[in-house]
Backbone bond lengths (Angstrom), bond angles and torsions (degrees), N, CA, C in turn:
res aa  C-N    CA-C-N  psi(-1)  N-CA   C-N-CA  omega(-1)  CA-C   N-CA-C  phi
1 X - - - 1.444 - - 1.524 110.15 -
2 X 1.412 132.23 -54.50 1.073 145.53 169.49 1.772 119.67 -39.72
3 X 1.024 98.30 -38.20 2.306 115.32 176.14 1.639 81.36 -80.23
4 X 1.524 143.71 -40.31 1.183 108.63 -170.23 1.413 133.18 -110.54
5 X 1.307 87.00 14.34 1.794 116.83 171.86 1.707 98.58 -89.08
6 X 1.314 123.77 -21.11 1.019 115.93 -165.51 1.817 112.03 -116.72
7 X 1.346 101.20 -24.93 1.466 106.07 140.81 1.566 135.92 -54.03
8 X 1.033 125.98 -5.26 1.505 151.64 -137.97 1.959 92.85 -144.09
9 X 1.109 106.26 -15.26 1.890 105.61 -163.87 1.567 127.35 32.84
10 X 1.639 81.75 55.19 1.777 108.41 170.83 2.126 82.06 -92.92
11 X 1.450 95.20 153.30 1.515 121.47 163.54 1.343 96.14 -103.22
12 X 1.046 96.36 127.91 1.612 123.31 161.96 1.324 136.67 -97.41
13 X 1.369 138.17 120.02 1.005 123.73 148.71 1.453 139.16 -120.74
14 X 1.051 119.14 175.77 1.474 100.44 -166.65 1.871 108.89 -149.07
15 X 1.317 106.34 125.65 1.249 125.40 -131.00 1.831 90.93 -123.89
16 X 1.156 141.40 120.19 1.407 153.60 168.06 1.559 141.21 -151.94
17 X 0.699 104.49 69.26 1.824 117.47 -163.31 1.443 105.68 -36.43
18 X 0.887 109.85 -24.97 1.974 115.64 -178.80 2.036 100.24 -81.71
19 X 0.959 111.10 -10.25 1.343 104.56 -168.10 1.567 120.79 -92.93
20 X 1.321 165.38 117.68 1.131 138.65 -116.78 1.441 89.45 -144.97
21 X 1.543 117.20 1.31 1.419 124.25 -168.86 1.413 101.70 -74.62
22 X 1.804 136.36 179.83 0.844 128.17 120.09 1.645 123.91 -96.66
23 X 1.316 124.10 -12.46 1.880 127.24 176.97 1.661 80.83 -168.97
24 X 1.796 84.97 123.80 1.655 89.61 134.06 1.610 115.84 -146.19
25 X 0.871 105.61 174.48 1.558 119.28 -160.99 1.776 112.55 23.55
26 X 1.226 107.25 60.40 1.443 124.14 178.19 1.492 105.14 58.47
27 X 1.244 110.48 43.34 1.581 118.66 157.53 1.479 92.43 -126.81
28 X 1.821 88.19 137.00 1.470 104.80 165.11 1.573 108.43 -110.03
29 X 1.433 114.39 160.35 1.198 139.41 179.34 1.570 121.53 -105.85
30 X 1.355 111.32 109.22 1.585 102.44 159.92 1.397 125.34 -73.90
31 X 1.331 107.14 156.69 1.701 92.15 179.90 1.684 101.01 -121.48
32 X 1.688 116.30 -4.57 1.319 103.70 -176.91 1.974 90.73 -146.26
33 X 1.441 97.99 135.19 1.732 102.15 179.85 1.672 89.91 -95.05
34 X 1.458 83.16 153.31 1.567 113.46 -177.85 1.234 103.02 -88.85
35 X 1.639 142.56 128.71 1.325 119.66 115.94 1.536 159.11 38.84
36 X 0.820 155.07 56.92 1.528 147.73 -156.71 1.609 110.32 44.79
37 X 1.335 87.85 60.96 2.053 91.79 -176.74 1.371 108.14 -129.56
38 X 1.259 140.46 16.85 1.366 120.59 -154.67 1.839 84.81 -146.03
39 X 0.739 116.98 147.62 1.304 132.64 154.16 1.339 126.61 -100.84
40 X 1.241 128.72 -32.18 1.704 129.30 154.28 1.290 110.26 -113.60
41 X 1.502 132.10 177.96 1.085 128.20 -179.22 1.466 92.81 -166.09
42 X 1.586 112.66 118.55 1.845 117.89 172.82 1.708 98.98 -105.57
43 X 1.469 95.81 147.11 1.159 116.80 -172.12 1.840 97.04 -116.42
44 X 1.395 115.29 76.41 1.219 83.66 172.03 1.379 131.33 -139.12
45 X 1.593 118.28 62.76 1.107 140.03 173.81 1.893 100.06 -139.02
46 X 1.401 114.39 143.87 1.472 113.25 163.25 1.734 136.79 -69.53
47 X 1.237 122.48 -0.57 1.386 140.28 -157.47 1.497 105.33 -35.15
48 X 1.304 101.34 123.93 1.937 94.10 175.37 1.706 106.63 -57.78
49 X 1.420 126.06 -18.59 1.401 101.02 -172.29 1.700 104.10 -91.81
50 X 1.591 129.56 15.02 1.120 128.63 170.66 2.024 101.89 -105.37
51 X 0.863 105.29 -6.93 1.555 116.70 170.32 1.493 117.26 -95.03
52 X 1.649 104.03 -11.25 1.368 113.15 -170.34 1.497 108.64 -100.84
53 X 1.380 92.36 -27.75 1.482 106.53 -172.91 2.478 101.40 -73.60
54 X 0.966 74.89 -25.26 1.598 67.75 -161.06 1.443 150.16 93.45
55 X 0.975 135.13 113.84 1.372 128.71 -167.30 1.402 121.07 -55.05
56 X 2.154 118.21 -19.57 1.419 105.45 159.27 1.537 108.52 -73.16
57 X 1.203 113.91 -29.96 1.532 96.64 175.96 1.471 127.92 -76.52
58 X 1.304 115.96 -38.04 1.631 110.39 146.72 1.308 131.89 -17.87
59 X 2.069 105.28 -72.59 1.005 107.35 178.12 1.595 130.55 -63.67
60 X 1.486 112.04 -4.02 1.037 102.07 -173.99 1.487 129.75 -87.30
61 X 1.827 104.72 -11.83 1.528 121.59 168.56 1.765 106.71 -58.94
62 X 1.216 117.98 -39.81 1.421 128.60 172.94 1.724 126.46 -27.18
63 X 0.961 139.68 158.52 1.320 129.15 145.99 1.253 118.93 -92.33
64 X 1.286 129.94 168.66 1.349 140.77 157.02 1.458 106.06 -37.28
65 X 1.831 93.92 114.26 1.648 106.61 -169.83 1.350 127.71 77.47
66 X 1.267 136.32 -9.43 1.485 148.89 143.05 1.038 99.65 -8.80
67 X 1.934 111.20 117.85 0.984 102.29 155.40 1.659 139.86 -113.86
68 X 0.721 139.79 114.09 1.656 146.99 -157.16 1.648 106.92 -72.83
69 X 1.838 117.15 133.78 1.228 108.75 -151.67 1.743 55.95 -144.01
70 X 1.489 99.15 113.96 1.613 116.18 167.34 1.705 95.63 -120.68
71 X 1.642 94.94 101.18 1.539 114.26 162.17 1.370 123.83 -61.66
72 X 1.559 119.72 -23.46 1.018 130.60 -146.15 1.816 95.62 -105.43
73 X 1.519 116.02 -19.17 0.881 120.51 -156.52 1.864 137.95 33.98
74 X 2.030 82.38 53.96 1.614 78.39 -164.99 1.691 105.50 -101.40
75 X 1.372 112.71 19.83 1.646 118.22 164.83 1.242 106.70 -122.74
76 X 1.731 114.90 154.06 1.247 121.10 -175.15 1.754 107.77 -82.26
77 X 1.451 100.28 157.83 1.621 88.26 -168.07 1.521 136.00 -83.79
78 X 1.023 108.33 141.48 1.712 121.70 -165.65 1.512 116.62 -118.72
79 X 1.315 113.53 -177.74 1.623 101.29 -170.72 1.351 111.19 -100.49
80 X 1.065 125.66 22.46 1.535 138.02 165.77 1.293 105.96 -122.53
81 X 1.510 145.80 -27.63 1.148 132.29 164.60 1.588 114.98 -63.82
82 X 1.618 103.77 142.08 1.685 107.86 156.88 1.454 87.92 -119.38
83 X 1.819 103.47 143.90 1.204 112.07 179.95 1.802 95.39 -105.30
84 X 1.261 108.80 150.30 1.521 108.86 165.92 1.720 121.51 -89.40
C-alpha cells in the first residue's frame, strides 16, 4: 500500500509506538504525530496502545475532514471512519 501511495506522490508517514527503529529498509519512522496534519489516516495493525489512544485522539492528528480507514476495525463506526 505504501509503494502506491507513493507512486501517486502522497507523503507518507508512518507512525508505530512498538517500533524502536528510526528507517529500515528505506522506511522511515515517526516517533511523534502532528496535529491537524494528515489528511488520511490507515489504521492497520490492532495495538492496544492505538485502542488506548482513542479515536478523539486519533482524530485529532487529522485535518478537517480526514478520513480514517481502520482496517483493523478496532473502532465502532462513525462518519469519518471506513471500516475494511
Amino acid at each position: 500500500m505504501r509503494s502506491e501511495l507513493l507512486k501517486k506522490k502522497c507523503k507518507v508517514d508512518i507512525y508505530d509506538p512498538h517500533v524502536e527503529l528510526v528507517s529500515y529498509n528505506k522506511i522511515k519512522f515517526i516517533k511523534k504525530l502532528n496535529k491537524n496534519y494528515y489528511d488520511g489516516i490507515i489504521i492497520s495493525v490492532d495495538h492496544s496502545s492505538f485502542k488506548n489512544m482513542g479515536y478523539k485522539k486519533i482524530s485529532s492528528v487529522g485535518k478537517k475532514g480526514c478520513k480514517i480507514f481502520d482496517i483493523k476495525n478496532i473502532f465502532p463506526p462513525k462518519k469519518n471512519i471506513i471500516q475494511l
